[in-house]
N, C-alpha and C positions, 0 to 999 in steps of 0.2 A: 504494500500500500504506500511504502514511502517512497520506492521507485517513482510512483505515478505522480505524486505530488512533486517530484525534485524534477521529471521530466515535463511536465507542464508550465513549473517556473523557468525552466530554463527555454523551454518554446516560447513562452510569454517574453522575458527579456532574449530575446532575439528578433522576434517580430519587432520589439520597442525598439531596438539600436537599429533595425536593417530600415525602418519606417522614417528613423531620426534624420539617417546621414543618405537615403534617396531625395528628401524631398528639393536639396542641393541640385539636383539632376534636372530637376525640372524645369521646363522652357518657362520664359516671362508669359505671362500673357499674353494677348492680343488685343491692344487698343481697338473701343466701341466704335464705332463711324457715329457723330454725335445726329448725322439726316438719319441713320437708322433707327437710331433709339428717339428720336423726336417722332419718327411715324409710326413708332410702334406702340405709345403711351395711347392713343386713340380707342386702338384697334386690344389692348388689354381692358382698359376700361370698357368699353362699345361690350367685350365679352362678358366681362363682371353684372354689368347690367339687365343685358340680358337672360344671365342664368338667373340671376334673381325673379326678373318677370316673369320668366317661365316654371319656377317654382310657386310664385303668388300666382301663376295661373292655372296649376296641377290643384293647389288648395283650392281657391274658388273652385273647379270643378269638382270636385270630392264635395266639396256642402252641398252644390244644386244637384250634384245625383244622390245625395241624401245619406252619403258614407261616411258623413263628419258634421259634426255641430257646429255652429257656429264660433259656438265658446274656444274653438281646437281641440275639443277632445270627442272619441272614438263614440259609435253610437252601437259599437260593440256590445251586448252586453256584459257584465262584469264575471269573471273564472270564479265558482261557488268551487272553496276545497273542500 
């Protein structure tokens, strides 16, 4: 059992040091194109919005086919244990 325990720390710190001294390796970035990111702020928004309306509009239909109360809650009846 202490094998397992000495061979996991010792895979643990190796993963740590091989994680430390790669990430030196690594290319810089790539600078944004700032026309990119200016026409992209629209079209995230535009989507955010949208999901929302189309969840406020999954809700409304669930009330008018009468599978949800107004109140938001289930017109379920309630689980008798």
């Amino acid at each position: 059992m202490t094998f397992r325990k000495v061979g996991v720390a010792l895979l643990a710190a190796s993963l740590l040091t091989a994680s430390a001294s790669s990430s030196q390796a690594l290319p810089a970035p790539t600078p944004v194109n700032a026309a990119t990111a200016v026409g992209a702020g629209p079209w995230i928004v535009g989507g955010f919005i949208g999901v929302v309306a189309a969840l406020c509009l999954y809700d409304f239909i669930l009330k008018v086919d009468g599978q949800k109360n107004w109140d938001g809650t289930s017109k379920k009846p309630a689980r008798v244990r």
